[in-house]
N, C-alpha and C positions, 0 to 999 in steps of 0.2 A: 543611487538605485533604491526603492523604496523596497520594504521589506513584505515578501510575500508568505503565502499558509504553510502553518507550522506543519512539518510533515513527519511520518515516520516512516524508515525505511527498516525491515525485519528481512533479512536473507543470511541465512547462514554460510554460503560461497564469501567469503572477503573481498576476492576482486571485485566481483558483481558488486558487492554490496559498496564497496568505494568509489564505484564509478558512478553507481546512481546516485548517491551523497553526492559527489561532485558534479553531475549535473546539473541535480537539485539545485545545489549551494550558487555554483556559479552564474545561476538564472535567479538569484533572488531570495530564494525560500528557506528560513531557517528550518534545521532537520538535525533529527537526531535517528540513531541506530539501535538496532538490537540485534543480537546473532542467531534468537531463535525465537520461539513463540511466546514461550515461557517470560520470556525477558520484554519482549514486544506487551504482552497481556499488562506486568509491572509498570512500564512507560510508560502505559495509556492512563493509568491509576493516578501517574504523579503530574504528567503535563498534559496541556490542552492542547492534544494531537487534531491537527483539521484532516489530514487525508492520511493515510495509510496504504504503504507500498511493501507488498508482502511477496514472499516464495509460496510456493504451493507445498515445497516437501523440504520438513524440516521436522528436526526430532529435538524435544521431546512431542515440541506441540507443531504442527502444521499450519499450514493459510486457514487450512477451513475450521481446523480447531479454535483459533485465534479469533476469528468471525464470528463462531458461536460461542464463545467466549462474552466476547464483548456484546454483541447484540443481547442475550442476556441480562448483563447487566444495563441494558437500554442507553447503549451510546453507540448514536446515530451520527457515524462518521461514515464518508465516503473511503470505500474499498478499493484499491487496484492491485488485482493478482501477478506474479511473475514465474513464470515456468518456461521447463523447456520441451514438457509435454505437451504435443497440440491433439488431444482426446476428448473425441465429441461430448463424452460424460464430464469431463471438466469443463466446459462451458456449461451444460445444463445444470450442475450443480450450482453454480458461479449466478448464473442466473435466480436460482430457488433464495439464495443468500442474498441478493441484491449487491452483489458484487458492480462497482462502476465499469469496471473494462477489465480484460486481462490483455495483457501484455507477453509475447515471447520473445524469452532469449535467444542471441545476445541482445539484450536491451540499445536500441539506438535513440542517440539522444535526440533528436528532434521528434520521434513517435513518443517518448520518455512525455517531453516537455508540454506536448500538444494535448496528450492524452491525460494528465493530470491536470492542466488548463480547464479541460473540457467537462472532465466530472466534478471539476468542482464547480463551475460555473450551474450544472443541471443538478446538483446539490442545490446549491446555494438559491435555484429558480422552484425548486420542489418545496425546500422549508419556509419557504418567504410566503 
């Protein structure tokens, strides 16, 4: 199995966050974790994160902290939100951020796999 984009998963719930690593992982994609945003922001510093799979609510720093964090420092990775809120205002936020998709939980892997597929592919068609 040929080895696919390096991803980062930030959720601070551990199940969730195990389950999408192991999605992740067992479709290909090497991945690494973080348990909050704060940690997530650090990861991004030291490796060449391609996609970013984030929670919306996490303390100290949140998804969208995380977002404006990084966009900031001008690194133009694709975004996918994960929450269990479905609030019209978190999409339009999501949107203003150039957020690729968001995703709600529980996370199912075939929506997981297809939906990280996707934004990276309309990444990868927008930079080019």
């Amino acid at each position: 199995m040929t080895q696919k984009a390096m991803a980062l998963v930030a959720e601070d719930n551990d199940f969730v966050r195990m389950q999408i690593v192991k999605f992740l992982s067992d479709d290909g994609y090497n991945v690494t974790e973080a348990t909050d945003g704060t940690r997530a922001i650090e990861v991004m510093n030291e490796e060449k994160i391609e996609v970013a799979i984030v929670d919306v609510r996490m303390e100290p720093v949140d998804g969208f902290g995380f977002i404006k964090t990084i966009r900031g420092k001008d690194i133009d990775i694709p975004v996918i939100l994960v929450t269990g809120d479905n609030n019209p205002d978190l999409l339009e936020q999501s949107q203003t951020w150039g957020v690729g998709a968001v995703l709600i939980k529980p996370v199912q892997k075939d929506r997981l796999l297809k939906t990280v597929e996707r934004t990276l592919m309309a990444y990868r068609k927008r930079a080019s």
